[in-house]
C-alpha positions in Angstrom: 36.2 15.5 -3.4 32.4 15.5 -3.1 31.5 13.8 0.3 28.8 11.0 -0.2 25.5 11.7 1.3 24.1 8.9 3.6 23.3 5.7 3.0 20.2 5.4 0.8 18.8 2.7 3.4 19.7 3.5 6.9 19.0 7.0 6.3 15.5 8.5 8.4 12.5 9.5 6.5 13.1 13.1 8.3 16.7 12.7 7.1 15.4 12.3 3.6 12.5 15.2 3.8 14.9 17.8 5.3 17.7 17.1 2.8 15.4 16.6 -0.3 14.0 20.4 0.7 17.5 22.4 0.2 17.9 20.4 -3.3 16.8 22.3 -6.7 16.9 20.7 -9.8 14.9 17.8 -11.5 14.2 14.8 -9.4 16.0 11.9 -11.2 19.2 14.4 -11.1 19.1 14.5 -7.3 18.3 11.2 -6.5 22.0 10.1 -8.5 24.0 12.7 -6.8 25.6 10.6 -4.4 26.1 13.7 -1.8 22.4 14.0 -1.6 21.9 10.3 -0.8 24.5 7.5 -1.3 23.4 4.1 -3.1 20.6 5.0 -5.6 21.7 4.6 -9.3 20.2 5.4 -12.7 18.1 2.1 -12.4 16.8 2.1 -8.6 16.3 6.1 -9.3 14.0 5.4 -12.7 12.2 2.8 -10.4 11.5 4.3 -7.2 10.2 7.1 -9.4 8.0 4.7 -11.0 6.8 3.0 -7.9 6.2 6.4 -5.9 3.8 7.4 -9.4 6.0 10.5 -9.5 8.0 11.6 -13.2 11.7 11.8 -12.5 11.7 15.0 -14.7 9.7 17.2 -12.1 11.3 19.6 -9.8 12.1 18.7 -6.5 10.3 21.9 -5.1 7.3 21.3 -7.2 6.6 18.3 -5.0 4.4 18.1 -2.3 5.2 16.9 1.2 3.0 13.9 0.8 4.9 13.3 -2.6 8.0 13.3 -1.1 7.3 11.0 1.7 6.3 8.6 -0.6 9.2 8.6 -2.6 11.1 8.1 0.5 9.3 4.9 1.1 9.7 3.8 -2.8 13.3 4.3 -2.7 14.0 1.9 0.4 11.2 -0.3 -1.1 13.1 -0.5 -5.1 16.7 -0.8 -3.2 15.7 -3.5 -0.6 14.3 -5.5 -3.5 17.0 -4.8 -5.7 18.6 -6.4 -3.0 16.8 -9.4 -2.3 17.0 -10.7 -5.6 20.9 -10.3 -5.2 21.4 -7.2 -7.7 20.5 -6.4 -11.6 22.9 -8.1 -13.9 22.7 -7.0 -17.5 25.9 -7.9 -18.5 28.5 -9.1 -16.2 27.8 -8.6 -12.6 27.9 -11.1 -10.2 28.2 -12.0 -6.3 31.2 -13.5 -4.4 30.0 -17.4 -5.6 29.9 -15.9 -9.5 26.1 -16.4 -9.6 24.3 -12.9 -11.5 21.6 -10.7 -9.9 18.0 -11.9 -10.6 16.0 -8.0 -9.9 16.5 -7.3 -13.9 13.7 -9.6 -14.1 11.2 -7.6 -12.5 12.2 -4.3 -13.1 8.8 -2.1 -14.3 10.3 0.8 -16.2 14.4 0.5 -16.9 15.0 -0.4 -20.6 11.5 -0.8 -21.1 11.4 2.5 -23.6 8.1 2.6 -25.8 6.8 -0.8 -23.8 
């Protein structure tokens, strides 16, 4: 079993830099793997990529340290929204009173192909 990384929003911006420096691959594959950072999923990843003005294709080690801080900051920023409106509900998610997430309604990039 793969141990989960730590929590996407309680972890340190040092935290974040030192871990994000051992990890090869493309960006948007590194910020889903949960043992690199828990809580960041395929929609939060695309857009705290977005916000930070970085493509989630890139290589992590072709980023520069100012780069990386600043996706540090856009991923607490996307998830602490994400959370404010209560989630993104496409389909059937909803909280304890049954109510759906409101944050699909001000997402910039998810499902927003060829927009």
């Amino acid at each position: 079993m793969t141990k989960l990384g730590p929590d996407a929003l309680t972890v340190t911006e040092d935290i974040f830099l030192n871990r994000l420096r051992k990890k090869r691959g493309t960006l948007k594959s590194v910020l889903l793997n949960q043992s690199f950072i828990a809580g960041v999923g395929n929609i939060y990843g695309d857009e705290a990529c977005f916000l930070a003005k970085i493509d989630p294709r890139r290589n992590v080690s072709d980023l520069s340290d100012a780069e990386k801080k600043k996706l540090y900051k856009s991923v607490v920023k996307t998830l602490e929204h994400g959370i404010r409106n209560m989630g993104t509900s496409f389909s059937d998610f909803a909280d304890l009173f049954g109510k759906p997430g409101k944050n699909q309604l001000s997402l910039m990039v998810y499902g927003r192909r060829n927009q």
